[in-house]
N, C-alpha and C positions, 0 to 999 in steps of 0.2 A: 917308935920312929918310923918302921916301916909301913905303918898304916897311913899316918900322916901322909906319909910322903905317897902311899896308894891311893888314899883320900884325893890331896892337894893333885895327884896325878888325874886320880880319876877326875875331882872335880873337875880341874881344868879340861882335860880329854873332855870330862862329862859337856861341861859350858860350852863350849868348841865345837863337841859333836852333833848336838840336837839339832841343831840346823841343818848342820851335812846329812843326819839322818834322815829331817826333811825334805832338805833340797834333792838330794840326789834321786831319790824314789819320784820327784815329780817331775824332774828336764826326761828323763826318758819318755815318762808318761807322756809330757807338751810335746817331745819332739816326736814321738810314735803318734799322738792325735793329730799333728800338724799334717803329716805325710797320710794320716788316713784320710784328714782333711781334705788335702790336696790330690789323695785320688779319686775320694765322692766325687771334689769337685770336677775331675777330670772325664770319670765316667759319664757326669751328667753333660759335659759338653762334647763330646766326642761325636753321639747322635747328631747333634746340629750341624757341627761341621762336615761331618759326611754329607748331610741331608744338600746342604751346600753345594758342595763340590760334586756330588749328583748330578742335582739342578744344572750347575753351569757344565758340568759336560755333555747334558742331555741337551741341552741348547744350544751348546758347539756344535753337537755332532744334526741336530737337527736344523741348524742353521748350512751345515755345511751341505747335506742332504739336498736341501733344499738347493743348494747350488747349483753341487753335480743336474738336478735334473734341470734348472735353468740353461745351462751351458749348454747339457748335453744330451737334452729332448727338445725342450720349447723352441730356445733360442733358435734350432736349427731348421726348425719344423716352421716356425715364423721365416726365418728368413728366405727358406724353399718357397714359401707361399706366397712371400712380396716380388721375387723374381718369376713367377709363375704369372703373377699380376701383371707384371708392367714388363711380360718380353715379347717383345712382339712375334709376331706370326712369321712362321719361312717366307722368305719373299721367292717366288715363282720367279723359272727362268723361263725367257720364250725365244726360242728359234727360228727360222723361217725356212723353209724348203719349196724352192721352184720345182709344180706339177705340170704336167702337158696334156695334151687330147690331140688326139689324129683327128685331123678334120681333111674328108674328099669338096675341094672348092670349086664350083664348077668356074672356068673360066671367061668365059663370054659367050651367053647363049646365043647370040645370033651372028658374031666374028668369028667364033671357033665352038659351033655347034658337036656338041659331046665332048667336048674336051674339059679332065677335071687336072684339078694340083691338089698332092697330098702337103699338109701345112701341118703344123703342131700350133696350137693355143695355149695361151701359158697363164697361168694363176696359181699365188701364193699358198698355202698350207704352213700354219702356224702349227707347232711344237710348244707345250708348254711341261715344267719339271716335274709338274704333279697333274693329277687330273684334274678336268676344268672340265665343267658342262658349257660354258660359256664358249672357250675355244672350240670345242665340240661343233654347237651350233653356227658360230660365224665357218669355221668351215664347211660347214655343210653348204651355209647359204653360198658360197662363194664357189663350191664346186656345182652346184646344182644349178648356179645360173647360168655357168661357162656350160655346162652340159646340154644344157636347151639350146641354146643357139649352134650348138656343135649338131646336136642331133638335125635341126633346122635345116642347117646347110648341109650339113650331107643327101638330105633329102629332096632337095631345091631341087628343079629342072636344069639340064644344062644344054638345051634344044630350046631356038623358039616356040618349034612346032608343039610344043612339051608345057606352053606356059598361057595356052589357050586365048590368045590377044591381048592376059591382062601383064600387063607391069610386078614385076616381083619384086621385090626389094628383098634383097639377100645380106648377111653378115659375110664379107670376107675376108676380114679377117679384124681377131679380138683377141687381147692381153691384159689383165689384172696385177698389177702390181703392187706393192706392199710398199710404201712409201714414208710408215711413221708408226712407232711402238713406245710404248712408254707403261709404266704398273700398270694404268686406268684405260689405253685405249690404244687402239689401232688404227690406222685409217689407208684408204686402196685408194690408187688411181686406174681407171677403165680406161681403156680407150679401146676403138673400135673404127671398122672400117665400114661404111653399110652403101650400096647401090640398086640403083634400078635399071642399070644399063646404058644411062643417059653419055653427056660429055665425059663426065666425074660423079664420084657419091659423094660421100659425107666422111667426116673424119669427125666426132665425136669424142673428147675427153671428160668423165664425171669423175666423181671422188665419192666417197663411202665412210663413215666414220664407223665403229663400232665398241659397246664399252665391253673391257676384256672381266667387266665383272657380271653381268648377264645376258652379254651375245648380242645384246638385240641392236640395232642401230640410230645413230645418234648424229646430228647435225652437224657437219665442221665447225662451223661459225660460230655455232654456241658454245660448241666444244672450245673456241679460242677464245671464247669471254667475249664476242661481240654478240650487239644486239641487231636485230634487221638495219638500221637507219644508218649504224656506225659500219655494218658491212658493205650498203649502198654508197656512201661516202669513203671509205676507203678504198672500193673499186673505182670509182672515178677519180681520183687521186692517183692510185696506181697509170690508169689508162693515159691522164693528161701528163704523167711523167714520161709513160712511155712514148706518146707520141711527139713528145716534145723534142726526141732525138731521133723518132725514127716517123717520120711523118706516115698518114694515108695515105696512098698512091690515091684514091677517088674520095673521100668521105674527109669531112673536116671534122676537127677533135669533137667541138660543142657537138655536131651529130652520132658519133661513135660514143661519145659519153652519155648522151644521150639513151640511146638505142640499148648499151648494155646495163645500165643504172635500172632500167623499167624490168629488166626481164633476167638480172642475174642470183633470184633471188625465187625463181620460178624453178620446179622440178622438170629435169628437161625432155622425163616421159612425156609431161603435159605440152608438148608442143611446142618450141619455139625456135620451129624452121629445121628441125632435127628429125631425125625419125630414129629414135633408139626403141626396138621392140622387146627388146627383154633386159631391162636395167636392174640394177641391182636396188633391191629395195631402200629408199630413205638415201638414193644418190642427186647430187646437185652437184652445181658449177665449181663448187669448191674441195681442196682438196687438203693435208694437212703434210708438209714436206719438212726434212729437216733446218728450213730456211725461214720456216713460218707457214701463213698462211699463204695457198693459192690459187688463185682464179683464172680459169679456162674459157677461152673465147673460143667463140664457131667461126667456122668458114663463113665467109662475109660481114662480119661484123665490122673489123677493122680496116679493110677494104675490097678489093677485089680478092678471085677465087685466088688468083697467083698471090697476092699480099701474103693469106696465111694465114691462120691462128697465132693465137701469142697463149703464155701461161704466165703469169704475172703475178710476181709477190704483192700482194697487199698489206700483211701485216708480218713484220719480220719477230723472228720468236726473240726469245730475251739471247744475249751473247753473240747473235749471230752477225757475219759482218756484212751480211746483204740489205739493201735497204729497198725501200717502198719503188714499184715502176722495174722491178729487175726480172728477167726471164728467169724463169729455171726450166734444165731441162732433165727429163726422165728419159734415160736410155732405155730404148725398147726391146725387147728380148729379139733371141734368135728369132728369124725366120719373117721379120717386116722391116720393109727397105727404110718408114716412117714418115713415108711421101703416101700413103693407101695405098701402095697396092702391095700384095704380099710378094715377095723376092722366089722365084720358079726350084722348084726341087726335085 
């Protein structure tokens, strides 16, 4: 009975256990291969993903790279370079400074034989904020023409005895004035007082333009955007306004328009009833003022020697409240009364 019952035990145990004997030796087994599994498969993707996330930090970082120098080379180095393009140049400041010359004037060689007046002569000297060859040269010319005539008269006879029978015509007296500046140009008014001894001399007004970018000298007229024809026409326009208020005392309009329309377009070196012996190169009738344009009449044009000269706007500049036919006038520096004759010192 106890075998039986060892039997029946065991078999049953036995039936029951063979499975468990197999099973259980093989879930270890699956679940240890599972996890080997699962770390093959882990080792083989590990590589990859690294390889990855390499990659994209190596393209972050060279993306970002890439920035910094953008921002913080190029972009600056570009933008230095387009303000370097489009800035424009210093603009030049210009100043003006009234120069003199002692000038010995003899005073009437045959009324007051040896008698001289010392006079001063006056001409502009431009300043500008940087150096300019241009300013350079206009002043040179500008000094060196007041200088001839100075040297001139100092030299002059002031004895008839002194002047050999002939007729002298002398400078006595001369002022260059600075009348108009702007970036591109400058422009002078001359006036001058010239005699031979006679009743009266001559009072003489020219103008002088010059460009402040190579010195040399240059036309008012054209300088204002007229051509010959419109300059001719605007002076007779100017003249019939003016005498439409202040008549000729001997000449009628249609002949004073006449008369200055043929010859205001003439250099007044070349003659026309003037004697200017040492003008200022590329100087005429015109002058360039803050009012516009303006033109200078001689003694007799508009009538008798008492009438007078006039200086007459012809073309008034943009803004300005002066119009066409208006006088302007230029104050004359010390030491000319602005009648011709110099004031006694």
């Amino acid at each position: 009975m106890d075998e039986p019952e060892k039997s029946c035990e065991a078999g049953a145990c036995g039936a029951s256990s063979v499975p468990q004997e197999d099973a259980s030796p093989k879930r270890p087994e699956t679940l240890r291969g599972a996890v080997n599994a699962t770390k093959h498969r882990s080792r083989r993707r590990v590589p990859m993903v690294v390889l990855v996330a390499l990659a994209m930090a190596l393209a972050a970082g060279t993306a970002y790279a890439a920035y910094r120098v953008y921002t913080d080379m190029w972009l600056p180095a570009q933008q230095a370079q387009n303000e370097q393009t489009v800035e424009a140049p210093e603009e030049i400041i210009y100043s003006v400074e009234t120069r003199s010359m002692d000038v010995s004037v003899p005073v009437d060689p045959y009324d007051a034989p040896g008698k001289r007046e010392a006079q001063k002569w006056y001409y502009p000297h431009i300043e500008a904020s940087t150096q300019s060859d241009a300013v350079d040269k206009i002043n040179a010319a500008l000094e060196e023409s007041m200088r001839s005539d100075v040297e001139k008269t100092n030299a002059a006879p002031d004895a008839a005895e002194d002047m050999g029978g002939a007729i002298v015509f002398i400078c006595q007296y001369r002022s260059v004035t600075l009348t108009y500046i702007d970036n591109d140009i400058v422009c002078v008014r001359d006036q001058r007082y010239d005699t031979g001894w006679g009743p009266h001399g001559s009072t003489t007004v020219t103008g002088c333009a010059y460009s402040l970018e190579t010195g040399d000298p240059i036309d008012p007229v054209s300088t204002f955007g007229l051509t010959p024809e419109q300059a001719k026409s605007a002076v007779a326009d100017a003249v019939t306004a003016y005498l439409a208020t202040d008549p000729s005392d001997v000449l009628s309009t249609n002949a004073v328009v006449r008369d200055i329309t043929n010859m205001c377009l003439m250099s007044p070196a070349l003659g026309s009833g003037v004697d200017v012996e040492n003008p200022l190169d590329g100087c005429s009738h015109f002058y360039i003022a803050s009012e516009g344009l303006v033109f200078a009449t001689e003694d007799h044009q508009m009538g008798s020697y008492a009438y007078g000269r006039r200086e007459l706007l012809v073309a008034p500049s943009d803004g300005s409240l002066a119009k066409v036919g208006d006088t302007v006038a230029i104050e004359a520096p010390m030491g000319f009364s602005g009648s011709g004759q110099a004031s006694s010192q």
